[in-house]
Residue, then its C-alpha position, 0 to 999 in steps of 0.5 A: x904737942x906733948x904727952x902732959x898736954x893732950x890728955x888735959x886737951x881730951x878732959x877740957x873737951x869732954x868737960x864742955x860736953x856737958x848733958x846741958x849743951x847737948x839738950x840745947x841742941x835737941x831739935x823741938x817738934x813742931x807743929x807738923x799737921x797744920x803745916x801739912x794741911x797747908x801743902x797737901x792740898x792738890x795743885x790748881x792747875x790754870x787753864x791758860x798760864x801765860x795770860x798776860x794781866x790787864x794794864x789801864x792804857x795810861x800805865x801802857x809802856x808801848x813805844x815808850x823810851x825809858x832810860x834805866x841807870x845801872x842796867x848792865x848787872x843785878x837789879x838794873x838789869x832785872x828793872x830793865x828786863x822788866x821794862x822791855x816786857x811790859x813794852x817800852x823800847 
């Protein structure tokens, strides 16, 4: 770049860093107790973790075929992995 070009570059630069741009960049505060109530609370702990939930036997998937389209990647996959679990073959 030229002599004459860098030094206009420089002010063109410092022109745009005005106090105005920079206030808008200044991170508000929030509201940090109501957010602190929420996640300090202890943990429950669940006495038995890996029940499994209660399904009406006319919603069981026990020896059932289904056909799932699109199951080799992404959400067809995660629908037939899904499916297995819940019983179907």
């Amino acid at each position: 770049m030229s002599r004459v070009l860098i030094p206009t570059l420089r002010l063109a630069a410092k022109a745009s860093a005005t106090p105005i741009a920079r206030s808008a960049r200044v991170a508000r505060p929030i509201a940090v107790s109501a957010a602190r109530s929420f996640h300090s609370s202890p943990a429950r702990l669940d006495p038995n973790p890996v029940t499994r939930p209660h399904l009406l036997p006319e919603f069981s998937l026990e020896n059932k075929v289904v056909v799932v389209s699109g199951g080799a990647r992404g959400l067809g996959l995660v629908q037939a992995e899904a499916l297995l679990e819940a019983g179907a073959i």
